[in-house]
MIFI-490663 format. One record per residue (C-alpha): residue number from 1; chain; z, y, x negated. Coordinates in pm, 1 decimal. Layout:
% residues N
<NUM A <Z Y X>>;
...
//
This chain:
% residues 335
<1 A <6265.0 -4699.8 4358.8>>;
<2 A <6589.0 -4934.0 4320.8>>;
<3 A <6850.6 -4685.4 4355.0>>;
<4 A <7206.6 -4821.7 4291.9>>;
<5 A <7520.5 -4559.1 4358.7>>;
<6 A <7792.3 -4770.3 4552.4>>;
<7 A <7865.2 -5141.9 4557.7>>;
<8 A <8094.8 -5277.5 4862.0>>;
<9 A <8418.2 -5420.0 4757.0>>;
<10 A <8272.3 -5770.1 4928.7>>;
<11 A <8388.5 -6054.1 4806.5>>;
<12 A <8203.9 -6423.9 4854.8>>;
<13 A <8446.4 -6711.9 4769.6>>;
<14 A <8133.0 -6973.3 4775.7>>;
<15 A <8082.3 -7217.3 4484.2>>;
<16 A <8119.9 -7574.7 4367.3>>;
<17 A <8461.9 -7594.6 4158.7>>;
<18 A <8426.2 -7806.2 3890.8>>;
<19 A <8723.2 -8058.9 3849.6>>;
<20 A <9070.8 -7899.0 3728.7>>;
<21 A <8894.4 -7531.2 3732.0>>;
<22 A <9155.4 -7237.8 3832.8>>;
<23 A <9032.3 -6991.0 4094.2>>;
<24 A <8988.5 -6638.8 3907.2>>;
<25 A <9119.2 -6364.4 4174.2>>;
<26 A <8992.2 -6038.8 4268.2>>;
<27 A <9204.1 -5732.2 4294.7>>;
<28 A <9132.1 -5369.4 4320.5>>;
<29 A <9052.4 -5381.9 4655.9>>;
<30 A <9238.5 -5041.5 4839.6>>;
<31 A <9323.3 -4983.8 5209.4>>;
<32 A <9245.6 -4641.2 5364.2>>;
<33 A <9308.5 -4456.3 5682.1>>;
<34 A <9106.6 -4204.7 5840.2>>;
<35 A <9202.5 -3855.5 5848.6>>;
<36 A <9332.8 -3813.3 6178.2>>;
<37 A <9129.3 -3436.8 6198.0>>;
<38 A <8836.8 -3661.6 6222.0>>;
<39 A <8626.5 -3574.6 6561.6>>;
<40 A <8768.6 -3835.6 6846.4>>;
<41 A <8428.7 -3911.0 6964.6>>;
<42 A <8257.7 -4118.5 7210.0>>;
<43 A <8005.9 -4225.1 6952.9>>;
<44 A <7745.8 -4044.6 7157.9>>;
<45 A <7559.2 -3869.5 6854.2>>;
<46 A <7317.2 -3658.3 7128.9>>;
<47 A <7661.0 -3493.0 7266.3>>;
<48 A <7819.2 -3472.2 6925.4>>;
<49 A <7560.9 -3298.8 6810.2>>;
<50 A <7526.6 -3054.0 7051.1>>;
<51 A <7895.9 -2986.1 7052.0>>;
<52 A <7882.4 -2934.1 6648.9>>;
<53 A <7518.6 -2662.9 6730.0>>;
<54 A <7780.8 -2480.9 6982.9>>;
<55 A <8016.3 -2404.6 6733.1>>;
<56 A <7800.1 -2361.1 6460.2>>;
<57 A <7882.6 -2647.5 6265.3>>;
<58 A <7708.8 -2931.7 6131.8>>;
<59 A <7795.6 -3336.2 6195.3>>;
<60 A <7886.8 -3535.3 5914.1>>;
<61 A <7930.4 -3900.2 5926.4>>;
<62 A <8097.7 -4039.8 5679.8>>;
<63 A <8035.8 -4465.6 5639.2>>;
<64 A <8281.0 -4640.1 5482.3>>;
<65 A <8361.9 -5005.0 5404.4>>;
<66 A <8721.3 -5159.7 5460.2>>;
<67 A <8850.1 -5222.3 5119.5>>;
<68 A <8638.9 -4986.6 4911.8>>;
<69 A <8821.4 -4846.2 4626.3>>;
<70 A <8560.3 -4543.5 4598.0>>;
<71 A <8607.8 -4502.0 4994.9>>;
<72 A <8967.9 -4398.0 4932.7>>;
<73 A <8917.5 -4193.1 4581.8>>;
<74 A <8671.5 -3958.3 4802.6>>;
<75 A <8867.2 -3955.3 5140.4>>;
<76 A <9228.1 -3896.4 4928.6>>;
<77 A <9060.3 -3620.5 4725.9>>;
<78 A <8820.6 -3432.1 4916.8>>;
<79 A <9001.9 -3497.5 5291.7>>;
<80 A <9346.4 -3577.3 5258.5>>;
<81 A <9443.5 -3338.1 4989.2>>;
<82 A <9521.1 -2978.5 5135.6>>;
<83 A <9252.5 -2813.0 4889.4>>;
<84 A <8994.0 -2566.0 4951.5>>;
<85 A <8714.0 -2911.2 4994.3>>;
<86 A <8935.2 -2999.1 5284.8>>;
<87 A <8966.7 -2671.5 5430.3>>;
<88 A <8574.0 -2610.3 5421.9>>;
<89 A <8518.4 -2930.7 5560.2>>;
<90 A <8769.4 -2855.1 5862.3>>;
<91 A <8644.8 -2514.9 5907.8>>;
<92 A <8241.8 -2622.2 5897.0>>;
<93 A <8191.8 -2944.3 6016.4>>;
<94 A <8273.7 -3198.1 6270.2>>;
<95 A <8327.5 -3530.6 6109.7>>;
<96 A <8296.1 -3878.1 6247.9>>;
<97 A <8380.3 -4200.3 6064.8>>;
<98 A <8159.3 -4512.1 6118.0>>;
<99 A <8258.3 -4875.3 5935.3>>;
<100 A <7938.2 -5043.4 5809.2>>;
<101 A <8060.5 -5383.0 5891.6>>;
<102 A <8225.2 -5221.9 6245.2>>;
<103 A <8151.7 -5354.4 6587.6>>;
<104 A <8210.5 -5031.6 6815.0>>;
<105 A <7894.5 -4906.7 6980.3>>;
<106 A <7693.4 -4621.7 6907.8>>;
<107 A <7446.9 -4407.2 7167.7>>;
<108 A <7224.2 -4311.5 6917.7>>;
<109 A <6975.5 -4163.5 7198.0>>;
<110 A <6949.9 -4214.2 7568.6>>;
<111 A <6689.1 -4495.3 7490.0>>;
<112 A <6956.3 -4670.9 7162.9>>;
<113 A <7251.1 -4830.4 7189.8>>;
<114 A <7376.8 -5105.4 6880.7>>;
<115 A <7692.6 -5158.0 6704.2>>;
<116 A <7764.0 -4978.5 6379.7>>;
<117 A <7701.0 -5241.5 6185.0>>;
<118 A <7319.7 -5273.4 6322.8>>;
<119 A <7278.9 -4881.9 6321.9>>;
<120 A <7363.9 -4858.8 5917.2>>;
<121 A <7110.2 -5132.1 5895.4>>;
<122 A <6845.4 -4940.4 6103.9>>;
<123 A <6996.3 -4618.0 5855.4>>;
<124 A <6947.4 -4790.1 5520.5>>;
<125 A <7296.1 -4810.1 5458.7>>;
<126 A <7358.5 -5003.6 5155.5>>;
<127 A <7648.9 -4823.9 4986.3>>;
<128 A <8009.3 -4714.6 5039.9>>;
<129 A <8071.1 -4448.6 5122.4>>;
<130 A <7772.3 -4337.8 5258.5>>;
<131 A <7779.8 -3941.6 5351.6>>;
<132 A <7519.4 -3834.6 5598.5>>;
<133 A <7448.5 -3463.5 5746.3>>;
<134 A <7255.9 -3400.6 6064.4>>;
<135 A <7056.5 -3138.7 6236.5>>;
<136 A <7027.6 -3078.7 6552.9>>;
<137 A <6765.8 -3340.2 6605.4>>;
<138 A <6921.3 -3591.2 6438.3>>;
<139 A <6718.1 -3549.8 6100.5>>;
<140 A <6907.6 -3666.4 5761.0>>;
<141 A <6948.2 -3312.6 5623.5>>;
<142 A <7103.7 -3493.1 5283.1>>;
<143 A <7265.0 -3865.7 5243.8>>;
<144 A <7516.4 -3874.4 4924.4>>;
<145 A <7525.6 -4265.1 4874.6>>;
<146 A <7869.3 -4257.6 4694.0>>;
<147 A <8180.2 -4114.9 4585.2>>;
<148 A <8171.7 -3729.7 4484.0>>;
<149 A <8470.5 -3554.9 4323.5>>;
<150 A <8618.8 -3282.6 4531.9>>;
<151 A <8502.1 -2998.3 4372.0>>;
<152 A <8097.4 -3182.2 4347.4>>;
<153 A <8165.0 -3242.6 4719.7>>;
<154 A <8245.2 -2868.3 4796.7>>;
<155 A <7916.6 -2745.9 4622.8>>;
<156 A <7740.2 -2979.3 4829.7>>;
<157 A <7907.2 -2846.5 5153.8>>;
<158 A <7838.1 -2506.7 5110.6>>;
<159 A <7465.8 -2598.7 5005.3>>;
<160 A <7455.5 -2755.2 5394.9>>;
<161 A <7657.4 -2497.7 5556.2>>;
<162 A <7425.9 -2241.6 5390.8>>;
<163 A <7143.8 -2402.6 5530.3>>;
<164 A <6989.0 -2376.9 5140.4>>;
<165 A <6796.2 -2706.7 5201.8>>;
<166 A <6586.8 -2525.9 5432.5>>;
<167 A <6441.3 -2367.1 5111.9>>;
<168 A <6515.1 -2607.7 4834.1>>;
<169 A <6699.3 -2933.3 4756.1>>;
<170 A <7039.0 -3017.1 4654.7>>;
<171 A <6919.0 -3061.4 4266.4>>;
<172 A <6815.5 -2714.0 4267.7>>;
<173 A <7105.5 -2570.1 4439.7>>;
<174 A <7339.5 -2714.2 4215.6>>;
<175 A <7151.1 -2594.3 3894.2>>;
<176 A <7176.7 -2239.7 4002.7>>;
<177 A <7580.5 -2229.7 4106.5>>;
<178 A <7716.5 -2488.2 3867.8>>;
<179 A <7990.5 -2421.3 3612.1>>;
<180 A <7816.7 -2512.3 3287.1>>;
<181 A <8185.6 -2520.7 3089.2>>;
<182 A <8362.7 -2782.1 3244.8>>;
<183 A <8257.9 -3052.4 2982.8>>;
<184 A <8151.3 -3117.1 2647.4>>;
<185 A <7978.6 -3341.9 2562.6>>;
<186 A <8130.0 -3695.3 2376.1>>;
<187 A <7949.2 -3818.0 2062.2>>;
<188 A <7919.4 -4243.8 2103.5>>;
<189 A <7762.4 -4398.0 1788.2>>;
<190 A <7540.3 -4631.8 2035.9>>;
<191 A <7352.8 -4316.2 2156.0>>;
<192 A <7020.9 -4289.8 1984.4>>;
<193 A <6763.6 -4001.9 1905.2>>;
<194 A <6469.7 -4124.1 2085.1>>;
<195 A <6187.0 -3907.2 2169.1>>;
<196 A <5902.1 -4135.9 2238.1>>;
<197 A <6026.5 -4354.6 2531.6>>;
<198 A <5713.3 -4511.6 2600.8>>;
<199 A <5770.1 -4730.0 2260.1>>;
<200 A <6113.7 -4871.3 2376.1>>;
<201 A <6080.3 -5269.4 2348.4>>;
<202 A <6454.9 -5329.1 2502.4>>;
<203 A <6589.4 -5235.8 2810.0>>;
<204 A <6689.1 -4866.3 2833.7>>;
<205 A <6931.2 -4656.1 2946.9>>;
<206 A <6878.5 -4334.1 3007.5>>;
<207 A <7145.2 -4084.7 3035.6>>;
<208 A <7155.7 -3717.4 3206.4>>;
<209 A <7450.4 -3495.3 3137.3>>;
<210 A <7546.5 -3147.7 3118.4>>;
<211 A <7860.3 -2853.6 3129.4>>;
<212 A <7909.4 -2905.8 3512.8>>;
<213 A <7973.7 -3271.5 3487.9>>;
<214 A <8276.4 -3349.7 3628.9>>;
<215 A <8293.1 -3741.6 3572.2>>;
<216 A <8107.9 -3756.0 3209.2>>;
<217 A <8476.7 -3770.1 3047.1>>;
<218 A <8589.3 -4081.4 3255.8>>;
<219 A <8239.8 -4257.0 3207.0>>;
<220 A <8311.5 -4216.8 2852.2>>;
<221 A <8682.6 -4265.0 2762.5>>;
<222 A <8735.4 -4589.8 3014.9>>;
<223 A <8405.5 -4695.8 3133.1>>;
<224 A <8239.5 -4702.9 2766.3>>;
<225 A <8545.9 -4789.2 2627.3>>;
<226 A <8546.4 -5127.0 2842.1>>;
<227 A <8467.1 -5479.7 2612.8>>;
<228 A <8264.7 -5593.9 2884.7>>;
<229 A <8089.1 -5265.0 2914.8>>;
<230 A <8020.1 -5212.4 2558.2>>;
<231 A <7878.5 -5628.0 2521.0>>;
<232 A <7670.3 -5520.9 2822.4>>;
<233 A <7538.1 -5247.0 2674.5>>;
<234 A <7478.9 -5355.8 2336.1>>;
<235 A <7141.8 -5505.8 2486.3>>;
<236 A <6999.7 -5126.5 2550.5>>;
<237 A <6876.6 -4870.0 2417.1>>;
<238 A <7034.1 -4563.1 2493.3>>;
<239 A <6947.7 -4241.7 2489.8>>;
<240 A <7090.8 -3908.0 2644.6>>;
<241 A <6949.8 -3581.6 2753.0>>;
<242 A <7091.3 -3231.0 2852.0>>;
<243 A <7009.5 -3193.8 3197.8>>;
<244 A <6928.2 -2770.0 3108.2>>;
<245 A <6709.2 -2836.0 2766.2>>;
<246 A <6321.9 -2800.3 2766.3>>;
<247 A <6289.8 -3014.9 2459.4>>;
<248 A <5977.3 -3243.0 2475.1>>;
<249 A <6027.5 -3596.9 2453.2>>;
<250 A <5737.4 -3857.6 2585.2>>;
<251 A <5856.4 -4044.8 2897.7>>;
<252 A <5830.6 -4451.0 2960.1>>;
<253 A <5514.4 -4316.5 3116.6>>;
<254 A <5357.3 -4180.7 2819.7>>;
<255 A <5352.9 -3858.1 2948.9>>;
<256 A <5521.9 -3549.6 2791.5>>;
<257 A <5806.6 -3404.8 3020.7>>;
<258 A <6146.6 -3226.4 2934.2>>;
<259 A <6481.0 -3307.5 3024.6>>;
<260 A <6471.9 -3045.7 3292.4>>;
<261 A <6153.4 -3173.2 3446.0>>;
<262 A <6213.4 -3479.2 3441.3>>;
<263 A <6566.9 -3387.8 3637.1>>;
<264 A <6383.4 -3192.4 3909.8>>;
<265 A <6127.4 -3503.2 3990.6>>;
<266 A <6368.0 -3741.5 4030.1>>;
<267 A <6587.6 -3518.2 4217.4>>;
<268 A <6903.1 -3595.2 4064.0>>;
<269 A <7220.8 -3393.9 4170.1>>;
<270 A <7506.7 -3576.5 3980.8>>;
<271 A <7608.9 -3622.6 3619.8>>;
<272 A <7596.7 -3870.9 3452.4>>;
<273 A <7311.6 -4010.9 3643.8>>;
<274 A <7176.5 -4283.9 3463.0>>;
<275 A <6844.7 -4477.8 3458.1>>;
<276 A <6822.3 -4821.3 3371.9>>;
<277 A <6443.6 -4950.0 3288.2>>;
<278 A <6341.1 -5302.6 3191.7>>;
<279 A <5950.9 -5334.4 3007.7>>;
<280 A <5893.1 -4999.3 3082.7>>;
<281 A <5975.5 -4992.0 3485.7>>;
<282 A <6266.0 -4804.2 3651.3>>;
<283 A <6483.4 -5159.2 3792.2>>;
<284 A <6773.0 -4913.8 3881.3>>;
<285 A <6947.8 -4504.7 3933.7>>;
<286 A <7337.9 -4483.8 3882.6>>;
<287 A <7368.3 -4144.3 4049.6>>;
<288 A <7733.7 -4186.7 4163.8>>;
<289 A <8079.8 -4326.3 4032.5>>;
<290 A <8084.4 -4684.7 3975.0>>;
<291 A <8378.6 -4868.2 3781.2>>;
<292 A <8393.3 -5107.2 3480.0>>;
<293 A <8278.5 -5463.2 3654.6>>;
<294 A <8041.0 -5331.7 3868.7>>;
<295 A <7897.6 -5097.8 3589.0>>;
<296 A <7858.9 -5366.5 3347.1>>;
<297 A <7707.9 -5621.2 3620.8>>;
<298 A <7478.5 -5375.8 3684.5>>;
<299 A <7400.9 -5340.3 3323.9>>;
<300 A <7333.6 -5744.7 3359.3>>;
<301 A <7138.0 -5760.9 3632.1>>;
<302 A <6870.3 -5526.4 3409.1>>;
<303 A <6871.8 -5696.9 3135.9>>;
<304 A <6886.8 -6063.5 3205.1>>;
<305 A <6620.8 -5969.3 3445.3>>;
<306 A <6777.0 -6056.7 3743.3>>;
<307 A <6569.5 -5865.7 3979.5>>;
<308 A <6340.7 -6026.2 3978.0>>;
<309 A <6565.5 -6343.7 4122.4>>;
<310 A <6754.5 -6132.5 4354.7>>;
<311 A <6620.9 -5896.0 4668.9>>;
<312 A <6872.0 -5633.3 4506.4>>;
<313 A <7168.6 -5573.1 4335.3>>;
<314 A <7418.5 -5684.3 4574.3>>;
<315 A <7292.5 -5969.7 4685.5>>;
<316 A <7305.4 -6087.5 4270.7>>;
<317 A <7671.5 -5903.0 4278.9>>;
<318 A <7749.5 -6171.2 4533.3>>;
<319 A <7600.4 -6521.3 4384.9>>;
<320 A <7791.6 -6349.6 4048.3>>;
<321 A <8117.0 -6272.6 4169.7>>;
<322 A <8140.2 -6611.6 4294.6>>;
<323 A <8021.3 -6765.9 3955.5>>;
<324 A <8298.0 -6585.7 3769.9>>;
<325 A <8610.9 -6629.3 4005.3>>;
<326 A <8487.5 -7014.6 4005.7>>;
<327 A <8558.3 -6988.9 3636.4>>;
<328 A <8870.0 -6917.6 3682.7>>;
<329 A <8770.0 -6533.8 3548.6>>;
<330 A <8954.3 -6265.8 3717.6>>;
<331 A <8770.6 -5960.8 3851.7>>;
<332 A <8885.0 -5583.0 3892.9>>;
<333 A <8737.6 -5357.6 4132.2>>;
<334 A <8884.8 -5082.3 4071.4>>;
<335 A <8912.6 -4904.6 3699.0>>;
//
């Protein structure tokens, strides 16, 4: 599956100008620091994770990307801000930052040494951030591939410090502790009643909300309130679910499922998590903040079939961003 959470704020100025054309500019692009709490390591992950074992903690590395707007949201909210996500985080974990793009080395074992940039290759690091927890023999407990609000991020912590994935997964976990009151959800006219999926002749998007979500009002009162968006989306069906209901409806499959099946397959732990199909075929899973242009590029990589000229979304994002700015269109990263 084509899962697409985070997209690097990378920017390729490459294209062939045609005469008298004005260069469209890209903003939106943030500077961060790293919290300076962060363990001062050696980048020996066999001694760092021994350390963490002695005082019961876990290791977290958290894999960020210089400019990336959803880099800074997540490290200003969740480790910055004196809140109780930072002071669970100090308390329970040691945390070490690695670039995805950086050049310092990493031991990853007595027999591995490569820069970070080569080990988030060899990790399947596509998306920033990228938040991984380890055991004690180096297994990926959980990977969040994107920004989480604080108070997502602290359920998440205590479902690692608890050890709870020893017995279930994070999708689980989450149904059982969430608050279900923290939103209501927004009526949008394009929304449609669909219970036979299977029959859908457009692309589709598929929508997952419940109470606990604690993005659902920004996707809807500035992401689907964006021009670009709402063009974008025009081309799709869509259709959303309660995460919680067992109300039948017949999957692209043609198999009967309910919302909250269909949520425990696919394992999703954040809301909205949206699945984009094309002819019937998962192409892509939002399951993490994106903004307005990469949202709606993302939108247009499904439905102008795109994938299927691309090896992924970013490398499109790429060839595209450099198609618009040549146009003299200007792009936003960040809202």
């Amino acid at each position: 599956m084509l899962k697409i959470y985070k997209i690097f704020a990378v920017i390729v100025f490459t294209s062939i100008l045609s005469y008298g054309a004005s260069i469209g500019k890209v903003s939106g692009a943030t500077e961060h620091e790293i919290p300076t709490w962060f363990k001062q390591s050696f980048l020996d992950i066999t001694e760092d994770l021994a350390e963490a074992s002695k005082n019961n903690k876990h290791l977290m590395l958290f894999i960020d990307l210089d400019g990336c707007p959803y880099c800074t949201k997540m490290l200003n909210e969740s480790f910055f801000a004196k809140n109780q996500t930072s002071d669970f985080i100090k308390k329970h974990f040691d945390v070490i930052n690695l670039n995805v793009k950086g050049d310092r080395e990493v031991t990853w074992d007595q027999n591995t040494t490569l820069s970070e940039k080569d080990l988030a290759i060899r990790l399947g690091i596509e998306y920033s951030p990228t938040v991984l927890f380890l055991d004690e023999n180096k297994k990926v407990i959980l990977r969040l591939n994107g920004y989480r609000s604080a108070q997502n991020f602290k359920l998440i912590l205590e479902y690692v410090n608890g050890k709870h994935y020893l017995n279930m997964n994070l999708a689980s976990f989450l149904a059982g502790v969430k608050n279900k009151t923290l939103y209501t959800p927004i009526q949008n006219k394009s929304f449609q009643k669909i219970k036979d999926l299977s029959k859908i002749n457009t692309p589709l998007a598929l929508i997952i909300e419940d109470g606990s979500c604690t993005q659902c009002e920004y996707f809807h009162k500035t992401t689907l309130k964006n021009k670009d968006v709402i063009d974008e989306f025009s081309k799709f069906a869509i259709v959303r679910f309660d995460a919680n209901s067992d109300e039948e409806f017949i999957g692209t499959d043609g198999i009967k499922t309910t919302p909250k099946q269909f949520v425990k397959k696919m394992d999703l732990d954040y809301r909205p998590g949206i699945f984009l199909y094309d002819e019937g075929k998962l192409v892509s899973t939002i399951d993490a903040l994106l903004y307005s242009f990469h949202f709606k590029e993302l939108l247009r990589y499904v439905s102008h079939k795109e994938y299927n000229n691309y090896s992924g979304f970013l490398a499109y994002l790429s060839v595209r961003q450099s198609q618009l700015t040549a146009a003299g269109i200007n792009i936003d990263l960040s809202k």
